[in-house]
C-alpha positions as CSV (number, residue, x, y, z in Angstrom):
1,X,-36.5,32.9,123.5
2,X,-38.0,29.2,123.0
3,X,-36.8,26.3,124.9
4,X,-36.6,24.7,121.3
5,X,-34.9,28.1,119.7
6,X,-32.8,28.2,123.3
7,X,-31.1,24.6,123.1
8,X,-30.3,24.8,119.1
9,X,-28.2,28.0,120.1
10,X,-26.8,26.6,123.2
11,X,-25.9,22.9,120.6
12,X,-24.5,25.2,117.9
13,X,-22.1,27.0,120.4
14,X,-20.9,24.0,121.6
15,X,-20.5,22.3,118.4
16,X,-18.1,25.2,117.3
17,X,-16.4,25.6,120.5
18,X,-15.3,22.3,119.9
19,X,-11.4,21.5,119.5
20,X,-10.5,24.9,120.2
21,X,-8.2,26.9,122.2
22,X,-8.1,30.2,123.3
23,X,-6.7,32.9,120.6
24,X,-3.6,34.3,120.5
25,X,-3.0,38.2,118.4
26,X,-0.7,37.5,115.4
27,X,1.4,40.8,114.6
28,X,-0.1,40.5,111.4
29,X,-3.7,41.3,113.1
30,X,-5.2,37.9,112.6
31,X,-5.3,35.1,115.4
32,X,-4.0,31.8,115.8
33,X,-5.8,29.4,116.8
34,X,-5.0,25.3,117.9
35,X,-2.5,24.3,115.1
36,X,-2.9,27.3,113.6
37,X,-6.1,27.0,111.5
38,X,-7.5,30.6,111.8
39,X,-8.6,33.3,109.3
40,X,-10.0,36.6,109.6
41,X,-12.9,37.1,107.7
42,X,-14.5,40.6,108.7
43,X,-15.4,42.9,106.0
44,X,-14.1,46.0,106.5
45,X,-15.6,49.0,108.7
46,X,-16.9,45.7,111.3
47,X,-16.2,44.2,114.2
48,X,-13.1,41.7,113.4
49,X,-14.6,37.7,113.0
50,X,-12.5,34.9,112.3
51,X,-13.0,31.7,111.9
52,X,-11.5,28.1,112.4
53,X,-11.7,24.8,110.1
54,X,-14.3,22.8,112.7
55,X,-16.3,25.9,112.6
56,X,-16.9,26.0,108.7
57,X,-17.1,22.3,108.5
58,X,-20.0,22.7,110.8
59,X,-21.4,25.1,108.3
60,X,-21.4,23.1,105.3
61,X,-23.2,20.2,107.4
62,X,-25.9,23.3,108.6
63,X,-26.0,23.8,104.5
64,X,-27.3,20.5,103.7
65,X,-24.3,19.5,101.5
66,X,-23.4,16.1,100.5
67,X,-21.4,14.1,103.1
68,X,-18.7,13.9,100.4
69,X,-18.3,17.9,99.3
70,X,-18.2,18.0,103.9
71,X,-14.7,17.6,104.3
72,X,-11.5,19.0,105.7
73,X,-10.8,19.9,102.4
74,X,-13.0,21.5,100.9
75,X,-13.3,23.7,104.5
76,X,-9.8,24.4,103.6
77,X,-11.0,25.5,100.4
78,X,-14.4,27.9,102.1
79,X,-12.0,29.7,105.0
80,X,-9.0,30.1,102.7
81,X,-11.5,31.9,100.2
82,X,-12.3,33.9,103.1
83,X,-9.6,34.6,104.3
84,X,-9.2,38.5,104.6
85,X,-5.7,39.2,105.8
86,X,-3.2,40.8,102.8
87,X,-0.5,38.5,101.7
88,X,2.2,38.5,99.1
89,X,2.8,36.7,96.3
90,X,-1.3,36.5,95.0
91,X,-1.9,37.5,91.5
92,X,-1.8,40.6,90.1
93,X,-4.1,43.3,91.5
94,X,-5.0,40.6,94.6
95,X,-4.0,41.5,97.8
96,X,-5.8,38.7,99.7
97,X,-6.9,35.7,99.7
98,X,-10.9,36.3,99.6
99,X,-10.2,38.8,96.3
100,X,-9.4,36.1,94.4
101,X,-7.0,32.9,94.7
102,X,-5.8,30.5,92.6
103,X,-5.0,26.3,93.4
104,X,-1.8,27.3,94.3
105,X,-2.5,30.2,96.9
106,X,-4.9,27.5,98.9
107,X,-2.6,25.1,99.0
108,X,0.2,27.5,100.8
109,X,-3.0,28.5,102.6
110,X,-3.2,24.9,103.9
111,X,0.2,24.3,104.6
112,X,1.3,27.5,106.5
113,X,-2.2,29.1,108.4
114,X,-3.7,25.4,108.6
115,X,0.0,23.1,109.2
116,X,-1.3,20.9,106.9
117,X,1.3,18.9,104.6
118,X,-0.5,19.2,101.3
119,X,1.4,17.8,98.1
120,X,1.5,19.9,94.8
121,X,0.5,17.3,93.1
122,X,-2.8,17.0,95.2
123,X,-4.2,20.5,93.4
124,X,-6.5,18.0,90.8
125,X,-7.8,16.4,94.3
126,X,-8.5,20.5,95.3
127,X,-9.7,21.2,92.2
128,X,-12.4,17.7,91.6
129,X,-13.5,17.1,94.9
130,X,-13.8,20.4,96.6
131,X,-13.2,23.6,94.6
132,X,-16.2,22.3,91.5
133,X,-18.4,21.1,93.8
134,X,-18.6,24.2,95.4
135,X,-19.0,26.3,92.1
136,X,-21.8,23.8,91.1
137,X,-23.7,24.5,94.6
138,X,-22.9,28.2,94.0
139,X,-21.2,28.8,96.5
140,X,-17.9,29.5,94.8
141,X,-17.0,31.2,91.5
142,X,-14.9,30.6,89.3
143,X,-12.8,33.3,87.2
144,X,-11.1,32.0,84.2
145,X,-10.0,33.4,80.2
146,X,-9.8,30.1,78.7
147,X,-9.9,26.1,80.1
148,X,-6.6,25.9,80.7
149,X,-6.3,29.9,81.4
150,X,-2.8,29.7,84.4
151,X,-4.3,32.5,85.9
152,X,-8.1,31.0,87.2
153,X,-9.0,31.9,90.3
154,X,-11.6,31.2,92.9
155,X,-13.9,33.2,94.9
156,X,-16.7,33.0,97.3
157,X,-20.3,33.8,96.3
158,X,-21.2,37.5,97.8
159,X,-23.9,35.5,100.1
160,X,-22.2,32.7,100.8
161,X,-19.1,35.6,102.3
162,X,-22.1,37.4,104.0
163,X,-22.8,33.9,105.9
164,X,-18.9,33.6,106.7
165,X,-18.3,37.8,108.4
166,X,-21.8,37.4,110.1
167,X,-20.5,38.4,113.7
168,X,-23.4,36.7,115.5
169,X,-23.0,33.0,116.0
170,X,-27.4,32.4,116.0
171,X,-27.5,34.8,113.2
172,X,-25.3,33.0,111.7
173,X,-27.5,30.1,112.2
174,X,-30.6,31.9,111.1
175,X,-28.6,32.7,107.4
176,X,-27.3,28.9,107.1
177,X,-30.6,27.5,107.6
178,X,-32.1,30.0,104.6
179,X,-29.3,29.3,102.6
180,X,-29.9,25.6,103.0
181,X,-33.5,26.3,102.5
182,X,-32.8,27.4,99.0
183,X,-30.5,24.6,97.7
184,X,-32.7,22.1,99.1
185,X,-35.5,24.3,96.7
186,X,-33.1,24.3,94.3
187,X,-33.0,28.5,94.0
188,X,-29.1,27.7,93.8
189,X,-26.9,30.4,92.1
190,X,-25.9,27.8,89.5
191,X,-29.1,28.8,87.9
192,X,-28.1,32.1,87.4
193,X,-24.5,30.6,86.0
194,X,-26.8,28.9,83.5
195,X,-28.2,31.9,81.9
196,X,-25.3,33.9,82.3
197,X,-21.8,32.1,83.0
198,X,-19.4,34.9,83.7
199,X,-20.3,36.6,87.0
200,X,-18.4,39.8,87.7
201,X,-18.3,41.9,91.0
202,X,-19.5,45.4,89.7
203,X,-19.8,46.5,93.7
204,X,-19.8,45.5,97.3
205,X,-21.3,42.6,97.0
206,X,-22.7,43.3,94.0
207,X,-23.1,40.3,91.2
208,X,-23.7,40.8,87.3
209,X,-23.4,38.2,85.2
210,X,-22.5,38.5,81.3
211,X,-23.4,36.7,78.6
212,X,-20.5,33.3,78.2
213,X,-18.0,34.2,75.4
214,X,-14.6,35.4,75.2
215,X,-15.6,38.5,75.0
216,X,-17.6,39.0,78.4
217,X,-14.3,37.0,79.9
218,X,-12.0,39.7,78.8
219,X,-14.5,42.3,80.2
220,X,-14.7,40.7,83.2
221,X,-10.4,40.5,83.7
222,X,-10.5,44.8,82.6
223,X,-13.1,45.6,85.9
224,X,-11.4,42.9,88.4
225,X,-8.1,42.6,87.0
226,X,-7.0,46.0,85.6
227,X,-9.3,48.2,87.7
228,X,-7.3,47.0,91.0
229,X,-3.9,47.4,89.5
230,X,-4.2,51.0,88.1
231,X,-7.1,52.4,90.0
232,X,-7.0,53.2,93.6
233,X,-10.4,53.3,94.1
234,X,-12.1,51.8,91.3
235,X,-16.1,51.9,90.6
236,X,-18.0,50.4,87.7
237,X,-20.1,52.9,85.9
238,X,-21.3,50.5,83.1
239,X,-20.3,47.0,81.6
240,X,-21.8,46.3,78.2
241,X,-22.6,42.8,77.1
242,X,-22.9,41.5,73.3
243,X,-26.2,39.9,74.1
244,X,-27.8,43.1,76.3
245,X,-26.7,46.4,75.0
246,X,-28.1,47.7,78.3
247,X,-25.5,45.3,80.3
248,X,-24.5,46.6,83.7
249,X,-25.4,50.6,84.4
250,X,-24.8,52.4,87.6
251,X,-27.0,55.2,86.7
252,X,-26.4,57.4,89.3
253,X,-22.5,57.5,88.9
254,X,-23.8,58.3,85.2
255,X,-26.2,61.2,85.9
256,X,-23.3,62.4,88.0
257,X,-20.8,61.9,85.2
258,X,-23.1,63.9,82.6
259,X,-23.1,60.2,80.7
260,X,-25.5,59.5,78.3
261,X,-27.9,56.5,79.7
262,X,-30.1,56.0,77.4
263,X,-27.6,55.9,74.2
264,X,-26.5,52.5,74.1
265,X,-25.0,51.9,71.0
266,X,-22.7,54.9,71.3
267,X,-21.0,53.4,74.9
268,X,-17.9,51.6,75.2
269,X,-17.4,48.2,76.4
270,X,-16.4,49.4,80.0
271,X,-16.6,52.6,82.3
272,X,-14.5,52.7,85.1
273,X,-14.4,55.8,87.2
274,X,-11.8,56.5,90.1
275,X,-13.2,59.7,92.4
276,X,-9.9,60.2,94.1
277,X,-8.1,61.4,90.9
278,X,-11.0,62.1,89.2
279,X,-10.2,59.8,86.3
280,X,-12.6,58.1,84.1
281,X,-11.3,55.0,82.4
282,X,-12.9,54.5,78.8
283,X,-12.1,50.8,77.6
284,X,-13.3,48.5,74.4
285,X,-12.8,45.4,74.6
286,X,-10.8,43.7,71.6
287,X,-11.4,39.9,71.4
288,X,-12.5,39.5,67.9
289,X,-13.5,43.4,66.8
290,X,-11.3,46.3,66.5
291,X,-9.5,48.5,69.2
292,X,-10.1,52.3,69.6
293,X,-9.0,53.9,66.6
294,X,-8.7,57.0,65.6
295,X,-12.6,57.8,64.2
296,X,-13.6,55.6,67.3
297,X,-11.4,58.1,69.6
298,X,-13.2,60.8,68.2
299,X,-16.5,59.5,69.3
300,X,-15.6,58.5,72.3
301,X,-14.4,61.9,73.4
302,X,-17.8,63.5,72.0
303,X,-19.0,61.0,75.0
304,X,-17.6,62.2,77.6
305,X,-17.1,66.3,76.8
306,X,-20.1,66.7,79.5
307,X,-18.1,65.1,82.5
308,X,-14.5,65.9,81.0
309,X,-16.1,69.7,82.0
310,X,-17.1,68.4,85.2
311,X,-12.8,67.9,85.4
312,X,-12.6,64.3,85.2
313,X,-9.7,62.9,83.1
314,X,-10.5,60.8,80.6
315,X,-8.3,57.9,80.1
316,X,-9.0,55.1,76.9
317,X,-8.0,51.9,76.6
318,X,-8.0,49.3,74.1
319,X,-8.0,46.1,75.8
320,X,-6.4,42.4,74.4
321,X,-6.3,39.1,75.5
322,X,-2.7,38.5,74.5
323,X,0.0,39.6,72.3
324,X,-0.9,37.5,69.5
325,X,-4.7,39.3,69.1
326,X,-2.3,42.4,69.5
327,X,-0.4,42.6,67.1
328,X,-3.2,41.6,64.4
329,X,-4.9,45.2,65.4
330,X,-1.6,47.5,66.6
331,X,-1.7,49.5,63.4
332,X,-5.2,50.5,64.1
333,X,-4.6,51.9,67.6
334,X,-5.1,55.6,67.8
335,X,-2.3,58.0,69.5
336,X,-3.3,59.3,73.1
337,X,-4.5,55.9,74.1
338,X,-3.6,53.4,76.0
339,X,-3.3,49.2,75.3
340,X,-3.8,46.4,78.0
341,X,-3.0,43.0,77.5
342,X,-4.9,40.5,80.1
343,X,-2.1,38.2,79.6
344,X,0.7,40.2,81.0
345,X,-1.9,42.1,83.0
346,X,0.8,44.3,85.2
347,X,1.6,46.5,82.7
348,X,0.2,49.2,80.0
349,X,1.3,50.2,76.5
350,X,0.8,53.9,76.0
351,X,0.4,55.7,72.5
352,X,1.9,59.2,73.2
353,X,0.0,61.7,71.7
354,X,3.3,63.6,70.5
355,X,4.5,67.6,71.1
């Protein structure tokens, strides 16, 4: 190693050794560390990582960031979005803190794993100065229906999570300086937010981004919203998208599944597949258009009579925004189906078929 390489490494372990104490195990299997500002951050099947506030404050300084977005707060923000221990009380279909979290769910993150006495009415302070910022560096995404949509929630950029579990301290290093790199370049994933606002996690970590419109954002809630609540493992076979009829395909899971590739216009909006119970999940997506109807049912089931013989189950759903957009189609939905309504996204209508 280079006497130049050698004393960064040896500067960087100081600098986040700094201010804190020993760990203590937590019977929750995270740690604790000096006032409590700890979070566990390992992906799963790795070594277990966590973190403390003066350690990602380092890291947005190593990013390059303004001096401004380089605060407690907004390192409140980064390690709460990281955090991967499960906790209750997150929204529906989130079990912790890095799958998604609202405002709210970093404030209680602030006041109970960091002590800090954060105000309610502080979120706008949350939301202006820390939480934007990030999501206009990329670092952060936000997930939302509408403007005011009560359910938006935040969630770390796939790399920007990648720099956070990294186990090794100067390969750690190595990814911060590359990330910084690119901002400083300007190859920031708010480019990518340009051309394509809604990102959506099809995989682990896996990024596609849809077309902006209502439609796309009521896609997005069916694979991170629905698929998590009534799937126990969920996958993404394909996503469709009103301005690429192509959208999102996972053509291997397709081959597998006997699923047309090729045949665009025939596909739903969404294909969700769950390989323990062999279920395949056939959704449309009703923001404006109609639901699955009966002639639409029909078609959909000539679709999938290739992997329904393989013995997967199919499963279709007609999938609404909210009650009101509901009950303008209801009369259209076809019997054996199912209805899910983003808005009160814990439960399912079903159509019974009948004797």
């Amino acid at each position: 190693m280079s006497g130049d390489l050698a004393s960064s490494a040896r500067q960087h372990a100081r600098t986040l050794e700094c201010g804190v104490s020993p760990c203590q195990r937590r019977r929750d299997g995270g740690t604790t560390l000096a006032g409590g500002v700890a979070a566990v951050v390992t992906p799963e099947l790795s070594d277990e990582v966590t973190l403390d506030l003066d350690e990602v404050k380092v890291l947005l300084c190593q990013l390059g960031l303004d001096r401004r977005l380089s605060t407690e707060q907004s390192a409140i923000c980064v390690l709460a979005l990281a955090d991967g221990i499960e906790r209750e009380g997150l929204l529906p279909g989130k079990k912790r803190l890095r799958d998604g979290a609202r405002i709210h769910d970093i404030i209680e993150f602030a006041r109970h794993a960091c002590g800090k006495e954060v105000a309610e009415n502080t979120r706008e302070s949350y939301r202006k100065l820390s939480l934007q910022p990030l999501c206009e560096e990329g670092l952060v995404v936000r997930h939302q229906l509408s403007t005011n949509d009560p359910k938006t929630f935040y969630r770390l950029h796939p790399e920007m999570l990648r720099l956070l579990t990294c186990s090794a301290p100067l390969e750690r290093r190595w990814l911060a300086r590359d990330m910084a790199t690119r901002l400083s370049q300007g190859e920031t994933w708010k480019q990518q937010r340009r051309r394509a606002e809604i990102p959506v996690e099809v995989g682990q970590p896996q990024m596609h981004f849809l077309s902006p419109g209502t439609h796309s954002r009521l896609a997005a809630e069916v694979v991170e919203v629905y698929a998590p609540l009534f799937l126990k493992t969920p996958r993404v076979v394909y996503l469709g998208d009103t301005r690429d009829k192509g959208g999102y395909q996972n053509r291997d899971l397709m081959r597998e599944l006997n699923l047309p590739i090729q045949v665009t216009a025939s596909l739903p909006d969404v294909v969700l597949l769950c390989e323990t119970e062999r279920h395949l999940v056939i959704v449309e997506v009703v923001a404006s258009s109609g639901p699955i109807s009966a002639p639409r049912l029909a078609q959909l089931q000539h679709l999938v009579q290739q992997s329904q013989s393989l013995g997967y189950r199919p499963r279709y759903v007609s999938a609404f925004p909210s009650r009101r957009v509901f009950r303008r189609f209801v009369e259209d939905v076809a019997w054996g189906t199912q209805v899910w309504i983003a808005s009160e996204a814990d439960q399912v209508i079903t159509f019974g078929a009948g004797a």
